[in-house]
Each structure stands twice: as structure tokens, then as C-alpha cells.
C-alpha positions in Angstrom: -211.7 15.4 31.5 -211.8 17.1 28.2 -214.2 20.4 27.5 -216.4 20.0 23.9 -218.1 22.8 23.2 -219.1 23.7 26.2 -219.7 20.4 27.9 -217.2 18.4 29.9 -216.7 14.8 29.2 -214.5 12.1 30.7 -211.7 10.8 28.4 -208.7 8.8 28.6 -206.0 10.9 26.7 -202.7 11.1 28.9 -202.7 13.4 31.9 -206.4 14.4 31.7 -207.5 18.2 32.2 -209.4 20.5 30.2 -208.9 21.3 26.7 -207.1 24.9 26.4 -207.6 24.8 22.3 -211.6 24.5 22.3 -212.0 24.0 18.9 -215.8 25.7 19.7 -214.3 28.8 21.7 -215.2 31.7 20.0 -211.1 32.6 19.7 -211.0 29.9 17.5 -214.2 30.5 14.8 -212.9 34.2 14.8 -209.7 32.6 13.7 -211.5 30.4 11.0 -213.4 33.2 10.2 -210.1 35.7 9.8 -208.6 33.0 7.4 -211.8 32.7 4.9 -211.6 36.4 5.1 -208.1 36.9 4.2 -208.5 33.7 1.3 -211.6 35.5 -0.3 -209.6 38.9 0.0 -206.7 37.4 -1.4 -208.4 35.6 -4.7 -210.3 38.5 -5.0 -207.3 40.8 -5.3 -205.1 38.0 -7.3 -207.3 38.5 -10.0 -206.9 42.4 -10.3 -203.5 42.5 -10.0 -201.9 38.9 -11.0 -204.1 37.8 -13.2 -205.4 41.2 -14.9 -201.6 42.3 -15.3 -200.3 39.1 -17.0 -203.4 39.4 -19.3 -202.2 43.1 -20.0 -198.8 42.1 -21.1 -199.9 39.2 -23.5 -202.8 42.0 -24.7 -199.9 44.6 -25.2 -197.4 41.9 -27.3 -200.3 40.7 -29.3 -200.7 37.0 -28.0 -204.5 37.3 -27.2 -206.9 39.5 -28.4 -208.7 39.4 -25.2 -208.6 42.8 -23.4 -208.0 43.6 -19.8 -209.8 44.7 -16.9 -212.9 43.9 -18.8 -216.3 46.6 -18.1 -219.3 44.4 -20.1 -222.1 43.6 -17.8 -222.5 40.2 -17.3 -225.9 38.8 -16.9 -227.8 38.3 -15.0 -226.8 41.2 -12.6 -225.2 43.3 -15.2 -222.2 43.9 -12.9 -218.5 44.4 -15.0 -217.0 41.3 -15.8 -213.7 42.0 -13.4 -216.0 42.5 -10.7 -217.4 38.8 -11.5 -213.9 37.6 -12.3 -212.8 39.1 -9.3 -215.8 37.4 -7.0 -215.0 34.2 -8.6 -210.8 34.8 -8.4 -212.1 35.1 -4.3 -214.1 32.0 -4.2 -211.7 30.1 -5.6 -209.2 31.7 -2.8 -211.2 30.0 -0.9 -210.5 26.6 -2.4 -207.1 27.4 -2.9 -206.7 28.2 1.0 -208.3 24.4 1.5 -205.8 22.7 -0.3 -202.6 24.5 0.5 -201.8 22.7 3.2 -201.1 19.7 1.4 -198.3 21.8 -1.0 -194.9 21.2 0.0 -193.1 23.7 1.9 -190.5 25.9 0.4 -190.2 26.7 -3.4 -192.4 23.7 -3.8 -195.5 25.5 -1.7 -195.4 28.6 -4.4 -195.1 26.0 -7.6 -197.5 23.9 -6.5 -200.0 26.8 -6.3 -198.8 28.5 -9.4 -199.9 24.7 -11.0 -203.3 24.4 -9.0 -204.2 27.9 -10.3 -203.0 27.1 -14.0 -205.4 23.7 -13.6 -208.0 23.8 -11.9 -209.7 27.2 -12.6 -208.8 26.3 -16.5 -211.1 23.4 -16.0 -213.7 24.5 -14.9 -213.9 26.9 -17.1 -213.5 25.4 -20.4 -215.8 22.4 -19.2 -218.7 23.8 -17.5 -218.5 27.3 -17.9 -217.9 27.7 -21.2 -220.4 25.6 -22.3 -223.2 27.4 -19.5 -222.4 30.7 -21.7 -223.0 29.0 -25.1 -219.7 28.8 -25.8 -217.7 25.9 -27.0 -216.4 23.6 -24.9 -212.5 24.4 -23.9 -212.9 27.8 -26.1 -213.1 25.7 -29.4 -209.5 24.3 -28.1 -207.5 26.8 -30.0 -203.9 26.8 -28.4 -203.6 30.6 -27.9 -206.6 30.8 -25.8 -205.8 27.4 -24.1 -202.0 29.1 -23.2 -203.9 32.6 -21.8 -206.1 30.5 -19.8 -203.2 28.9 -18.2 -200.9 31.8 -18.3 -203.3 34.2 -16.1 -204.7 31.3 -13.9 -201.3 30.0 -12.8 -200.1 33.6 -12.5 -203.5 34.2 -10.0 -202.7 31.2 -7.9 -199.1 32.3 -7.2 -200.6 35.9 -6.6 -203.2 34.1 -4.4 -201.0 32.3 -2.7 -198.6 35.2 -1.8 -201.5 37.6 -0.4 -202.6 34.9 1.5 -199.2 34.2 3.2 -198.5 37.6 3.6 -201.8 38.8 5.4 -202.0 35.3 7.3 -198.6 36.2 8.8 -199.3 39.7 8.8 -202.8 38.8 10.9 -200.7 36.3 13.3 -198.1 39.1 14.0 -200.9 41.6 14.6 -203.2 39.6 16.7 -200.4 38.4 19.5 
């Protein structure tokens, strides 16, 4: 007999009994919950300090005029633009915390994020948002910009990837 949310139903597994792991316990959704947290949380932050300091350093050498840590509202809630990047850096923490457990494990797992970051992100922006703000399509495809993009998106999924495996374990260690 397994329990399903509440319920108890016959099944034939091996040795019968009652599930211990209810995937509808509240235990469990507060654990679901605790990850989306901690993979908004960790885009979020990813983009204020991974993304927004490898933007600084190609600001300060001269490779892209685009400045850091950017203040203009942006419409149609005139909020900063980091705050927006930021929001969006922890939405796409979300993603990213749906899809890393398909990376390899190891040096692979922190690659393979660094590369989803770089990608995925970049594409999105330079096919539909771009275009939703009037702008050209991939930023006019100029190689500078095209290299930024990459450059700071890669360098938030590593730092995404890093908060998230640090406050994951960090919550774990804490909650036994």
C-alpha cells in the first residue's frame, strides 16, 4: 500500500508499506519551495556581482562602451535597469536551476553552466528582446557587443551556478 497525497492505494512495488518520501507532504513543497527560492536569489545576485563586475572590467579597459550597474528607468514601471536585469538574471536562475541536473558532474557541472549562461540568455536577448525594445535584431550583430553579451552572460551562469550550490548545501547542512 502506497500513500498519494493523502490517500492510500494498493500497489504492487516490492515489499508494500507506506511511502515515507510523500512527494505531497508539506516537508517536501517546503523543500521545492526553498530551492526556487535560493535559484531566484542566486540569478538575482549573479547578475550584481558576476555579471555587473565582468561588465566593469571590459567598461574600465575600453572594450564596450556600455556602463555598469545601469540607473535609467525602464518602462513601463520606471524601475533602474539593474533592478530589471537583476529580476530577470533571477528568473532565469530559475531556468538554470531546471536544467542543471542534466550538467555533468565535476569541472564539467561549472562549464556547462558557464556555456548555458553565455547561450541562452544571449538568445533571447538579441532575438526577441532586442527587437521588443526597437532595437535591431542581435544588437545590429556588431562583434564587440556580440562578445559582451557572451562575456557577462556566461560569467552570470557560473556565478549562478556557484550561489546556488553554495546556499543549496548551505540550506541542507542547516535544515538536518
Amino acid at each position: 500500500m502506497h500513500q498519494i497525497c493523502g490517500t492510500v492505494s494498493e500497489a504492487g512495488g516490492k515489499g508494500g508499506g507506506i511511502m515515507t518520501n510523500n512527494p505531497c507532504s508539506n516537508s517536501t513543497k517546503h523543500l521545492d519551495l526553498s530551492r526556487y527560492l535560493i535559484a531566484f536569489f542566486s540569478g538575482f545576485m549573479a547578475v550584481l556581482l558576476f555579471h555587473q563586475g565582468v561588465l566593469s572590467i571590459l567598461h574600465a579597459v575600453g572594450f564596450t562602451p556600455a556602463e555598469p550597474f545601469p540607473v535609467k528607468p525602464t518602462y513601463p514601471f520606471g524601475q533602474p535597469q539593474i533592478w530589471s536585469l537583476s529580476f530577470w538574471g533571477g528568473v532565469w536562475g530559475l531556468v538554470l536551476a531546471g536544467v542543471d541536473g542534466w550538467f555533468p558532474r565535476g569541472a564539467g557541472y561549472w562549464f556547462a553552466a558557464l556555456i548555458f549562461g553565455a547561450i541562452f540568455p544571449s538568445l533571447v536577448a538579441w532575438l526577441v528582446v532586442f527587437p521588443l525594445k526597437g532595437l535591431p535584431v542581435g544588437g545590429g550583430w556588431h562583434a564587440a557587443g556580440l562578445a559582451t553579451g557572451l562575456m557577462v552572460n556566461g560569467a552570470w551562469g557560473f556565478g549562478t551556478a556557484l550561489l546556488l550550490q553554495g546556499l543549496s548545501k548551505g540550506w541542507r547542512s542547516s535544515r538536518s
